[in-house]
Every structure is written in C-alpha cells, then in structure tokens.
N, C-alpha and C positions, 0 to 999 in steps of 0.2 A: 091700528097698525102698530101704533106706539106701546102699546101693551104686550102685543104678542113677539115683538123684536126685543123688550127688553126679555123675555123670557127665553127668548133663543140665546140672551147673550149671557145669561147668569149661565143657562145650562150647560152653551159651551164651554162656559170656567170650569166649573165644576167636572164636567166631561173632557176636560183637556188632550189627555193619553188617547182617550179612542176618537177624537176631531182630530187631533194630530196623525193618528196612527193612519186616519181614515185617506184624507189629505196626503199622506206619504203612498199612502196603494196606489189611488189615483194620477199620482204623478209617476209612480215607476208604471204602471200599465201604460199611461198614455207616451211612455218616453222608449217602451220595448215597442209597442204597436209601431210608431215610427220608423225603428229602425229596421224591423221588418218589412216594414211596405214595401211596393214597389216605388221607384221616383216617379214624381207625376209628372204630367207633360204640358206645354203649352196650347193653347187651341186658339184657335183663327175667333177673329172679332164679327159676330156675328149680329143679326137682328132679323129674327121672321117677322113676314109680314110686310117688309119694302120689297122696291121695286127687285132695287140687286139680290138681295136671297132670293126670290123667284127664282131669277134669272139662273143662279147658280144652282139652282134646284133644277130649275128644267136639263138644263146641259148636261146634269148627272144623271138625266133619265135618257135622254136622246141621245149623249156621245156616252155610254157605258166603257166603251175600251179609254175612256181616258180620265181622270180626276179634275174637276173643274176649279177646284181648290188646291190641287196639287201642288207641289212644290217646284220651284223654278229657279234657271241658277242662269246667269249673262256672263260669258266669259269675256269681257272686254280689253281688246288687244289695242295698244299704240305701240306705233313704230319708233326707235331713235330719232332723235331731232335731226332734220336732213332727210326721211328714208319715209316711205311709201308702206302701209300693210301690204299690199300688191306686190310687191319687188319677191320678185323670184324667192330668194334665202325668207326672206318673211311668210311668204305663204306656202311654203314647205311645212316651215316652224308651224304654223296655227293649223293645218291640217292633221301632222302628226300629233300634236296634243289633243285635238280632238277625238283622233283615230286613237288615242287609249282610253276613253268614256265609252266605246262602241261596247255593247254586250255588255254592260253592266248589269248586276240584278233590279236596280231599282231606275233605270234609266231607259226611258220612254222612247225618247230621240233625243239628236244635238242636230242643231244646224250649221251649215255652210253656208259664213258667211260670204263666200263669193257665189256662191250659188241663190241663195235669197237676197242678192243686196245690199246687206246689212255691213256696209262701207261708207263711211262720210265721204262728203263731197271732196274734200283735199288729202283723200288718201290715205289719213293719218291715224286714224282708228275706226275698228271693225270689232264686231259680236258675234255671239254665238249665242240661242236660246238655249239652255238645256233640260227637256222638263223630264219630271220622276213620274210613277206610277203610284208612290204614295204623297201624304201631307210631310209639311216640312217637317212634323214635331215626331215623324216615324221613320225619317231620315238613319239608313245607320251608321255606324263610325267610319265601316270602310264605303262606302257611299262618301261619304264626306270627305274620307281621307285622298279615295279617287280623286276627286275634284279638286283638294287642293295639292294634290301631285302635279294633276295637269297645269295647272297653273305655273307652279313651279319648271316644270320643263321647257314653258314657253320662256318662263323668266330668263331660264341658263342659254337661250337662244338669244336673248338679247332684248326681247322685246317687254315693255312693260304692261304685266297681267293685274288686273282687279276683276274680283266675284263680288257679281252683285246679285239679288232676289233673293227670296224666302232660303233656300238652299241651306243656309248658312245662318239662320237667324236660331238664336240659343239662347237659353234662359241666363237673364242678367244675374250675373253672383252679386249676392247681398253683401260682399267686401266692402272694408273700409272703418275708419275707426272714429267717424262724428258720431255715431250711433254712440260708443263708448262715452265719450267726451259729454253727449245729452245726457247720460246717465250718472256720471261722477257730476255734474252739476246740481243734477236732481239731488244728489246725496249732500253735497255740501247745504242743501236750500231747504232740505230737510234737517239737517241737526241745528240750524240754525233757528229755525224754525219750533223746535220742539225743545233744547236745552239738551239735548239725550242723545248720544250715540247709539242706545239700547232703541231707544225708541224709533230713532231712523232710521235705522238696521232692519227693528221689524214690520216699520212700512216697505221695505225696500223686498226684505224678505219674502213677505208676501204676496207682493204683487210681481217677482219671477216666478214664483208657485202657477201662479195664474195664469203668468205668458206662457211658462212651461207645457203649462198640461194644453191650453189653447192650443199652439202650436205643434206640437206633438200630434194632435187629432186630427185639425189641419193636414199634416203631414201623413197621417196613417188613413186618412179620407181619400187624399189626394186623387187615386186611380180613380173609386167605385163614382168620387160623386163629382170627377173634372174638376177640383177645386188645384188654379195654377198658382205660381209663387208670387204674384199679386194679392191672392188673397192671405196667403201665410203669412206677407210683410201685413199688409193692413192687420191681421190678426193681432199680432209682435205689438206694432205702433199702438194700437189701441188699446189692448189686453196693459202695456206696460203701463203709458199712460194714468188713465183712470184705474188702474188697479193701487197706483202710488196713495194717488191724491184720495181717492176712498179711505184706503188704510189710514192715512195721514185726519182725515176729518173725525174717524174715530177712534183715534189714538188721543186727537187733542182735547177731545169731549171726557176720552177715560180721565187724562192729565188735571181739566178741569174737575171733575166729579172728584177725584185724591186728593186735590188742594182743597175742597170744601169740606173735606170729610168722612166720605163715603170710605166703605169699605172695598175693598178689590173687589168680591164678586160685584157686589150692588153698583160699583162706579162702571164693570160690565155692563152691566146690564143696562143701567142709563144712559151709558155711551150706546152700546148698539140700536134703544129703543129711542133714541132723539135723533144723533148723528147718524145712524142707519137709517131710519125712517127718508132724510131727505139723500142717504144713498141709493136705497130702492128707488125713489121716484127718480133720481137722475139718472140711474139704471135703464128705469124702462122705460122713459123718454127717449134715452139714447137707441137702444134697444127696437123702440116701434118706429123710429125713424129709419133705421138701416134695414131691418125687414120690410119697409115700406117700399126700398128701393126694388121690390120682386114687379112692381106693378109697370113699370118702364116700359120691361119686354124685353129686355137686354140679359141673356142670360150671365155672361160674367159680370156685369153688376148686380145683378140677382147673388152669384156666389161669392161677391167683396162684400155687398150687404150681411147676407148667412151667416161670414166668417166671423165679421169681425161684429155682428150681434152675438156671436157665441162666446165670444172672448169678452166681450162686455158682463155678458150672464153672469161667467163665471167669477169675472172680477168682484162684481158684486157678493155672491155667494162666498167666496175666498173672504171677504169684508168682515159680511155677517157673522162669519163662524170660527175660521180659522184666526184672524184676529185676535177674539174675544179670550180664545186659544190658547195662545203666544201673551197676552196681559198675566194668565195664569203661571206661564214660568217663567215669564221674568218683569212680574210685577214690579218690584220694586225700584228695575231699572228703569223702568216706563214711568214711574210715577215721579211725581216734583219734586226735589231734594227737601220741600220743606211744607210737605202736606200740612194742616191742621190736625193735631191729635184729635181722634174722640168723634163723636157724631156730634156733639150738641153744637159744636160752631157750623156742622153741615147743616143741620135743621134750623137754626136762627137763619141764617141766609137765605135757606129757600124760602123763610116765613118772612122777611124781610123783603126781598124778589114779588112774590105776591103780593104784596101790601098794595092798596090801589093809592093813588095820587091824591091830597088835598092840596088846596087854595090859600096861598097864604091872604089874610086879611088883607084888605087894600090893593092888593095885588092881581095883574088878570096870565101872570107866570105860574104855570104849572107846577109844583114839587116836585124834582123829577126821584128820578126811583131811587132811592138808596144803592151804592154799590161799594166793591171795596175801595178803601183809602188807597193811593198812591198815586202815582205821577201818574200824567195820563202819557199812552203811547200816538205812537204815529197815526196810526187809524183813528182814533179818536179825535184827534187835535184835527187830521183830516176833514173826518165830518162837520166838527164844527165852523172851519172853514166855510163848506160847502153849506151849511145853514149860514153863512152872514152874507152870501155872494151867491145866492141858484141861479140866477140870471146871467153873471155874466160865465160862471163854469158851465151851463147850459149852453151859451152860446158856445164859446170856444171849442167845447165837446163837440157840439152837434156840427158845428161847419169844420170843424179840423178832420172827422170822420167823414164830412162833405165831400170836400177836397180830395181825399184817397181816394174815394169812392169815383170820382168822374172818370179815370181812365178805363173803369169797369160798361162803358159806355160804348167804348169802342171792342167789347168781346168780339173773339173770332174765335167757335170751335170746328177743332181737327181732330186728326189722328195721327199720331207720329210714323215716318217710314224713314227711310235709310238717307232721307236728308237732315233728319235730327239727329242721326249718329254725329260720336265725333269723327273729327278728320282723321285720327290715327285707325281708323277703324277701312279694312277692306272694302266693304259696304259703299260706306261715305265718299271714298274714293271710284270706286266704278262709278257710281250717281253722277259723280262730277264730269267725271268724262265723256260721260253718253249726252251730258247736258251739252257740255261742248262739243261733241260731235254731229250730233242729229237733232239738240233742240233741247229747252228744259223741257217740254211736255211728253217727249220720250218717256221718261221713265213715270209714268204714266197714264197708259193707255186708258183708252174706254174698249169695251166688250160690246157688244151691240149681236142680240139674238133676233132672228127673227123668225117665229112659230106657223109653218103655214099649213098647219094640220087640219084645220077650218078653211082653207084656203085652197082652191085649183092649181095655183097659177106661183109655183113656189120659185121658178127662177125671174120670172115678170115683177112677184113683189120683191125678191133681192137684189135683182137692176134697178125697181127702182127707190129703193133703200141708199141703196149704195150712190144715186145719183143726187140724192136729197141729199147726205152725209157730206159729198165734197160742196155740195153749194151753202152751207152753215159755213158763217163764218168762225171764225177760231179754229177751226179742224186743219191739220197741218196733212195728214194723208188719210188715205181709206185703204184697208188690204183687202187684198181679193174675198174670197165668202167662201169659206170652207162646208159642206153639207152634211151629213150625217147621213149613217146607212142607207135611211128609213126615206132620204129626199126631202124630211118636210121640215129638216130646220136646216139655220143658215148663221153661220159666226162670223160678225165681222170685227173688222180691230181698228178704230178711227184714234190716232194720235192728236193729243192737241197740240196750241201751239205755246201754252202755259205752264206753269209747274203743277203739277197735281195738288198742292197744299193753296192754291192762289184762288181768290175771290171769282178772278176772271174762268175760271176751268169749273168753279163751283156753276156758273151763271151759264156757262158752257153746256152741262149736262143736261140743265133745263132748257134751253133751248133746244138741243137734240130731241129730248123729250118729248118740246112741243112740237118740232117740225115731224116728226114718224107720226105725229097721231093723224097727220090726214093721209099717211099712206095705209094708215091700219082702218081706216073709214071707206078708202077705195081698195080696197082687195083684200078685207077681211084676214088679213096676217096677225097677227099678235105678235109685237114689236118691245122689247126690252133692254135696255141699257145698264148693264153692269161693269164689273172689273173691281180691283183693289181702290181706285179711287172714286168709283160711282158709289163703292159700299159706305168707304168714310163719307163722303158727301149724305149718304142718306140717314146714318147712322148719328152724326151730327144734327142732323135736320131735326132728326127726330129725337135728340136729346135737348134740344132748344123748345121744342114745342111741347116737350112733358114737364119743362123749368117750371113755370107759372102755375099751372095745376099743382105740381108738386109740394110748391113753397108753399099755396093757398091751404095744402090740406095738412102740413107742417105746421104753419102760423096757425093756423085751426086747431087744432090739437092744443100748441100750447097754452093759448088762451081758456080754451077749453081745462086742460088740466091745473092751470096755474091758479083758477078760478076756484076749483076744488081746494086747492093747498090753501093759500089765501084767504077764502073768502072776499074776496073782491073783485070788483069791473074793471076800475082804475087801474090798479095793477098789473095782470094780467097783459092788459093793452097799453102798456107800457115796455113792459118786458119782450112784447114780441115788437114794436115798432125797434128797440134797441136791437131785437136779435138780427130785423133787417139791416138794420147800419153798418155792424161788423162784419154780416157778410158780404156786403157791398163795398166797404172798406177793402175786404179780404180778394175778391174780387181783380178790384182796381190794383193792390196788387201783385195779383198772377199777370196781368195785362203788362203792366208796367216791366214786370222783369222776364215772360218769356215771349213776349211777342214787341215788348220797343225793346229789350235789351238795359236795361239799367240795374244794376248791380249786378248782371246775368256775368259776371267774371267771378264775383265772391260767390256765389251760390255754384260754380261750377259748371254753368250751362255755358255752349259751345256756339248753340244754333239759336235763335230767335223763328219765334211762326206760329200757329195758332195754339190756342189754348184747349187741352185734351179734352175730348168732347164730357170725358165720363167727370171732368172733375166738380163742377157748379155741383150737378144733383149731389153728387158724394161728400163733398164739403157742407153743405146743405144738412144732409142728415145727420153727420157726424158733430157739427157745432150746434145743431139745435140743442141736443140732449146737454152737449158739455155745458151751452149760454145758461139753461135750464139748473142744472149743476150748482153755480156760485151764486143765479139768481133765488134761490132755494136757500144757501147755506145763509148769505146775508140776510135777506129779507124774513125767517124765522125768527131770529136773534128779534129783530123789529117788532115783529105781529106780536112775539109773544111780551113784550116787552108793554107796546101801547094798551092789550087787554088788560093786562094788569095796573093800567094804570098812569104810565107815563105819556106824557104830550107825544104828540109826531115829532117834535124834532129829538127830544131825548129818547126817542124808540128809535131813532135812525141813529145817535151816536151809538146807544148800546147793542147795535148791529154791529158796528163797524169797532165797539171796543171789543168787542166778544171774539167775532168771526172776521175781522177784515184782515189783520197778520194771515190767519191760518188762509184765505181764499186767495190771498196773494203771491203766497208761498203757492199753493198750488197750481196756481195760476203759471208760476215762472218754471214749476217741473214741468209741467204739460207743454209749456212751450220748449226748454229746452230738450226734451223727448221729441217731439214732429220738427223740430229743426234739427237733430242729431241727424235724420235720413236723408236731407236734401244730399247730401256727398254719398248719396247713395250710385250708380250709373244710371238704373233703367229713369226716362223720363217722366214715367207715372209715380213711381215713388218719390221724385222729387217735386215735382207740383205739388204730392198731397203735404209732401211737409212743407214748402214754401206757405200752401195756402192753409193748411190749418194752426201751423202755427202763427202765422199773421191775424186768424180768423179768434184765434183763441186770445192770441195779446191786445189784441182792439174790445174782444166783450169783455173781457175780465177789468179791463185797466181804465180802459174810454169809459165803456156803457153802464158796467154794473157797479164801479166804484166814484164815478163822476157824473154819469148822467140820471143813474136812478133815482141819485141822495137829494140831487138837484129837483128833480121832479115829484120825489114824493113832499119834500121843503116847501114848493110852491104848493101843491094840492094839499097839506095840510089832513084834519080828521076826512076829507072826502077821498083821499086816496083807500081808506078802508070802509068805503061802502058798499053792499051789500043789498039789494033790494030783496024785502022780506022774502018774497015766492023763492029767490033764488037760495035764499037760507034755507029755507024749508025741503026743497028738492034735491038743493045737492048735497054727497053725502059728503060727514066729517071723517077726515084720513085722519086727525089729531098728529099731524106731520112733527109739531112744537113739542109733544109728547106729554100735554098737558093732565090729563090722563093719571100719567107717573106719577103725581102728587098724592094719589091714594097708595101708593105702592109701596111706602118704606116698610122694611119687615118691623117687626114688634120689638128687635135687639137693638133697633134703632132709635125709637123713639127715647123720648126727654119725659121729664114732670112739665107740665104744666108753666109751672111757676120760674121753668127755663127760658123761655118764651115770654119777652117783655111784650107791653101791648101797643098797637100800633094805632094809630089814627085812623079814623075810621072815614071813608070815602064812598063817592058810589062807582062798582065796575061800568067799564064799555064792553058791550059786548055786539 
C-alpha cells in the first residue's frame, strides 16, 4: 500500500494543474447540482418490521380515505383567568376559528371540541383535532398559514391559542455561530501546530473542498434518495472534521520529510505513501463502520450512515491527491523555515533510523535509536513519564474513565417530540397545556387496531378489546372504535396516564400487548398497538437490542484489522478494550447532561429525558474509525521504531516524539469541530456533538496518550507478538511504509563513503 500511495503522491506533484483543475470541476458541479435541486424534505422515523409499522401499514390498507401518518395539528384553547371556554363569548370565538379551517384543500376535518368533549374538567381549556390528507413534510404554506391565522383570530378574541402536532413541525435551520467558533479554533491549533500559516491554511483549505463537494451531493441527492438535513449536517460535521486532521497528518509528514532533506516531489510522496497509508486505513475503518449502520433496519440511519461514509470517502481522497497538489504550489510555505540542504543529511538519517540496537557491555539497557539532537518536547518528556509510573497512570486512567462511565448505566433511550422543544416554541407550549388539562399522557396516545378479517365476530372482539383496555392499569380512557368500510377493522385510542417519554407508558405498552394476546387467542382477531409513541417505544427497543451485536461486530473488526497493521495480538486487544472505555465514558456523559441535566444550561439544552435512540449505535461507528485514527498515527511511529531496533520503551517515546504534538493537535480540532454543533437547535445534532466530541477527547487524551503507553510499558517485547501461523496468513499493508526504503530515486543517492558505518546488531522482526 506504501508503495503505491507514495506514487499517487509524487504524481499528484508533478500533475498539480490537472489535480487541481480536476478538484475545481468537481466542486463547481457538485455546488450547481445543489442549487438546482429541489429542497429535500423531512420524513417520519420509521422501522419495518415492528409491531407499530404493521400497525400503520395496515390502516393505510383498510382506512384509504385517510393517512395513517398524516399530519395533525391541536388547536388548544384557554380561557382568561376567571372565564370558562364554555362562556358563551368564548365558544363563539373557537367555533368561528374553526369555521375558517372548513374546506381547506389539505384539511381532512377539525373537531368540535364541544361536541367530542374535548374540554377539561374546570372549564378552562378545550381542543381541536385537526388532521390533513397529506404528511406533515407536504404540508403547504397556505395550509400552514391557515392554521396559524386561525389561531391568531382566536388570540384577537382574547383567548390564549397554542398549535400543537406534527402540523407545524419544520426542518431545524442549521443557524448559529459555535460551528464558526470550532472552526477558527481548529485554525488557531493548526498554525500552531505546524509553525505555518501556509500550511494551515492548506489543511483548512482542503478539508472545505471536501465538505463542499460532500455537502453539495448531499444536497442535490436529497429528493431522489430521501436523504433529510440530518444527514447533510452529519455529512458537514464529519467531512469537516477528519478532512482537517487528514490534511494536517500529511502536511506534517511532508514537513518532516523537508527537514530531513527530501526534495518537494520525493517528501510528496513519502508524505502520502506513510502518512496516507494509515489515512486510508482510518478512512475505511471509519467508512465500514457507518455503512455498517444499514444492517439496524432503520432506514434514516442507514442514510446518516451513507452520508456521512461519503464524506468520509471523499476526505480521504481530497488527502491523497489534492494535498499532494497544494505542497506543489506552495511548497516552500509548507516547508520548515530551516529544512536541511542537500540529500545527504536526508539519507544519513534514514541510515541512522535503521540502524538496529546494540548492547552496551555490562549493561542489560538497550541503545536506543539515535535521533536528532535537541530538547526534548512535551510528548516525549510525556512518555517518558509514563515509562517510570505505568501502573499508577494506568490506574488513574482506567478508573477516572470508570467514573464517567457509570452514569452510562442508567441509559434511557427515546425519541424527542414537542416536550424537548423549547418553551419559546408554539409546540412546547400547547404540550404543556393539554398536560394540564387532560393529563401528561394526553399528549400521547396509543393507537390500538384490531384485524378481524380472520375473524366472524368483529364487533364481539372490539367490545371485548375495548373492555380489556379500560381494565389495564395505567390506561386513563378508551375511545370508542371507529370501523372502516370493509367492517373488519377497528381503531381504537386508549390514553395513558403518563407522559409518553416516561419508563412507566414504555411498561405500559407491553402490558397492553400482553393483555390483547388472549383476546386474539379467543376470537382470532389480530390485535396491534401503535401510535407516535408505541413507534418510539419500539424503535428504541429495537435500537437497544442491535447495541451489543453491533459493537461485538465493531470490536471484531477492529481487532481484526489492527491485527493486520500491527502484527500483533496484544495490541489489537488493547486498543479495542480502550475503544470501549471512551465510549462508555462518552456515554455516561450524554446521560449525565440530557437526561440528569448537568451542565444541560451551557450546552444549551432546555429539557432533560431520554437519550436519542439513534445515538449509541451512531457514536459507536463514528468513534471506532476516528479511536482507530490516532491509534494508527501513534502506534507506527513505535512498531517501526522497535523493528529496527529500539527497546519497547524507546519505541513508545519515539512514538510520541514523532507523532504525539501532531495526534494532539488533532485531536483538539476534531473536538472543537463536534462541539462547535451542540448550539446547534435540532436535538439530534446536538447529542452528536455533545457525545462525540466527549467520545473523541476521552480516546485521544485518556486511552491513546495515557493508557496505551502505560500498557504497552508493562507488556514490554510481548506487546509485539505474533504467533508465526498468524505472520504467515496475514497479509502485510507495510502501513510504516517500510517498503520506501528501496524507493529514493538515483539524484538522491550519496557515495558510499557518505554513510559512516554503524554498529552492527541483530533485527527483531
């Protein structure tokens, strides 16, 4: 792999104008196609295969004149303090607002709420159902506008109006300027990082190329393939992300390869054929984990997987080539103010880097590898820390990641609805009202079908449905049973008496469950409980019970793959017990801040309650590949280091003198990038940046710069074992780019007698 990326990366020097030119096409196509598209729309959270999609599948077969999905609006009326909805002047008022909804084009029916009931018990607020003939997300302006006229008119009468239901639900605008703010961070943590404004500039450069064109497809996809702006932020977030810290790995490689000597193309090429090498595999780590997320069943996580695999791709690709690119026209701003002239101090160095270890007499200390003269930096002095104390940085690592980790103990997932709005929100407010008027379990119901098309006896089994439903406890009403044309099905609407996001309404459901199976065993009815909150209920359920499979086939993988990089067992199974820490860390705290509420004031959240079903598995994929990522960038620097020669513990400093500034620095973009989005509104984008960037500062910081050094310290030469069959089977990626060493062209080489002679030792291999 090491051979064939350095050749991708000489050619793109050398092919500069037409990589550049190429890369310029594709970014204006992908940025007209957008703006031509149509704007995509939101689509209902679905999962085939449960109980409630049946459910909602059947209804749409048996009730055809009506949308079982449809969109639905509550117009919730309260009176003046002192005054009755019933008082004469009041129920004028909410009759005539109604009476201007009649005949709409997209308006099904409205209810009277004196006529259905739908009046608390103290007079004080009354509803209005009003459902559409289409879905909310086909809703159109004057539809919308309707509804909030009428509202408005009830207002000017005096009474105070809130619209609650899908009606009104609209794609959250990605406003706001923490996204900015992660971004000017990343830029500061990048020139610092590299000494170069040129050079930070062209990580930065590159990795909007990346988001651009992502985005942009994204965007111009949207219609044909239901991809909503869920997946276009995840696209943004991640595309930005790992498109920085790519550029930035092999920027710093070119950096190194100019200080040693190399010429521009040739430090190309080394740069993309080493530091490429372990972009690609973090690439397609990242990459098999979020395609992976298709196997769930959940088709919008299937398409936040897609998206933002795509934008991962292309980051990658953007890396490889247009990079290599951008070194050629503004090499010399990329390069160290004080490269080495000449090749021949490049080639003493790599011949010196080679050299394998001897034994000083007397002694059972290693020689560790020759390297440059100077002060050592932070990373270094680090390590060495962490060689004189593994044991007790182990501990503190491992239990202080403990710690985090336990509130992830008490998960509870959900799905957000109009009680995670904020309070300034229309929404939020009708919620609250109907809760105090008729109950928190109002505002959501259960749906309850029952099929009696196998069945004789279709009003006998809906009496006795209906008689079972009010003897369950928790169930606050049962409504009567509406039938369809046909006679053989039957809708009923049993209210709980809990809030639809609450443990007890989850436990609720299953009870219901259980109690209809014996009336579906005495009269052969086919009995189904749906609704907006039986779907979250099951769609949670069922993101809970793909977790463990999921992570098992995760953690497999990377063991698996890290095995190949490596050559190693120890390893490997190191690396992935770390990747669970920081997710469990990560975990504990989403737990911590959206369901106890702690710090949930800085981060901007309003509401506390369960944690979004889709985000474990999605964090999950997301941090494998990135944990993957710095454990690659560190742990090369090492391997290649010990084959040639040096002890285990001087292979772990020259890890961390090499590569630990540059995975640090990365480390702090990637997090200030996923935490630019928490000040985003919608509450799925902010979970993901709460929890991945908590996810990404625990592996980078805890695992991979404190607990790996610590453990490879203790395990010593058996951290790089190998059992022969396994040498022999698996294949070599040559990730370390070892390889290269054949590769300097013939302008580069020295005499002989440039090349002082080295000590001579035996390799580990």
């Amino acid at each position: 792999m090491a051979t064939f990326l350095y050749r991708i990366g000489r050619w793109a020097f050398r092919r500069r104008r037409l990589v550049g030119g190429v890369w310029l096409g594709v970014l204006v196509v992908a940025m007209v196609a957008a703006a031509v598209a149509p704007t995509g729309e939101e689509e209902d959270l679905s999962m085939p295969g449960t109980e409630s999609q049946q459910a909602f599948d059947l209804l749409d077969e048996r009730f055809p004149q009506s949308n079982s999905q449809g969109a639905e609006a509550r117009l919730v009326f309260q009176a003046p303090d002192g005054q009755r909805v019933t008082a004469s002047e009041n129920k004028t008022a909410v009759e005539d607002t109604l009476g201007t909804l009649d005949g709409g084009d997209q308006v099904a029916s409205a209810t009277d709420p004196y006529e259905t009931g739908a009046v608390s018990e103290d007079g004080t607020i009354a509803y209005s159902t009003i459902t559409y003939t289409a879905d909310a997300v086909d809703l159109t302006e004057p539809t919308k506008s309707a509804l909030e006229d009428a509202a408005g008119q009830a207002r000017n009468a005096g009474l105070t109006v809130e619209i609650g239901g899908s009606a009104l639900d609209a794609e959250e605008e990605p406003g706001g300027t923490t996204e900015i703010v992660g971004v000017a961070v990343a830029a500061v943590v990048l020139v610092l990082a590299l000494g170069s404004l040129v050079a930070a500039g062209l990580s930065l450069l590159t990795a909007f190329v990346g988001v651009a064109i992502a985005f942009g497809l994204v965007s111009a996809l949207a219609v044909p393939l239901g991809l909503t702006s869920t997946v276009a932020i995840l696209a943004l977030m991640l595309g930005l992300a790992v498109g920085i810290d790519y550029a930035l790995f092999i920027t710093s490689r070119f950096r190194d390869e100019r200080a040693q000597g190399s010429e521009p193309e040739e430090a190309a090429g080394r740069a993309v054929g080493t530091a490429g090498s372990a972009v690609v595999f973090a690439g397609a780590t990242v990459f098999i984990a979020l395609v992976g997320l298709g196997v769930v069943g959940i088709p919008e996580l299937t398409k936040m997987g897609m998206g933002g695999a795509g934008a991962v791709a292309l980051a990658v690709l953007v890396a490889l080539t247009l990079v290599p690119a951008l070194f050629g026209f503004f090499g010399k701003g990329v390069s160290p103010a004080r490269a080495k002239p000449g090749v021949g101090g490049r080639i003493l160095s790599r011949a010196v880097r080679k050299a394998p270890s001897y034994r000083r007499s007397g002694s059972e200390r290693p020689h560790p590898v020759p390297t440059a003269a100077g002060r050592d930096g932070l990373g270094t002095r680090w390590a060495r820390f962490v060689l004189r104390r593994p044991v007790a940085v182990l501990m503190i690592a491992g239990l202080g990641l403990g710690a985090v980790a336990l509130p992830a103990l008490s998960l509870e997932l959900g799905l957000p609805g109009d009680e995670s709005k904020s309070v300034e929100t229309t929404q939020r407010r009708a919620y609250d009202l109907l809760s105090t008027g008729f109950g928190p379990g109002f505002n959501g119901p259960l749906t309850v079908v029952v099929d009696t098309s196998e069945s004789a006896a279709t009003r006998a089994a809906t009496d006795l449905v209906v008689k079972t439903l009010r003897g369950v406890d928790g169930v606050a009403s049962v409504g009567d049973p509406v039938l369809s044309r046909t006679k053989d099905t039957a809708v009923l609407t049993a209210v709980p008496r809990t809030a639809p996001n609450s443990g007890e309404t989850k436990d609720l459901v299953h009870t219901i469950r259980g109690a209809v199976s014996g009336v579906e065993a005495d009269t052969g009815a086919d009995i189904l409980v749906t609704g907006t909150t039986a779907m979250n209920i099951d769609i949670s359920e069922a993101m809970s019970d793909a977790l463990i499979p999921y992570l098992t086939v995760v953690i497999g993988l990377a063991v698996l793959l890290l095995m190949v990089v490596f050559r190693s067992v120890l390893v490997p199974v190191k690396a992935a017990l770390g990747f669970l820490l920081s997710v469990g860390a990560a975990f504990g705290v989403l737990v911590a801040v959206f369901q106890w509420g702690w710090a949930a004031d800085l981060a901007g959240i309003e509401q506390t309650g369960p944690v979004m079903s889709l985000m474990p598995i999605l964090i999950i994929g997301i941090v494998f590949g990135l944990a993957m990522d710095y454990e690659v960038f560190l742990l090369t620097r090492m391997r290649e280091a010990y084959v040639h020669g040096a002890s285990p513990g001087e292979a772990i400093v020259n890890g961390f003198r090499h590569s630990g500034r540059v995975v640090g620095a990365a480390a702090i973009i990637m997090v200030s990038v996923f935490a630019g989005f928490i000040g985003m509104s919608g509450p799925t984008i902010q979970t993901m940046g709460v929890g991945l960037a908590a996810a990404v500062a625990f592996d980078a910081f805890v695992v991979r710069m404190a607990i790996a050094p610590a453990v490879l310290a203790l395990l010593g030469h058996r951290a790089w074992w190998l059992p022969p069959i396994l040498n022999r089977v698996l294949p070599n990626v040559d990730i370390e780019g070892e390889k290269l060493s054949t590769h300097v062209p013939a302008s580069a080489t020295v005499p002989d007698a440039a090349v002082p002679r080295l000590p001579v030792g035996r390799h580990r291999h």
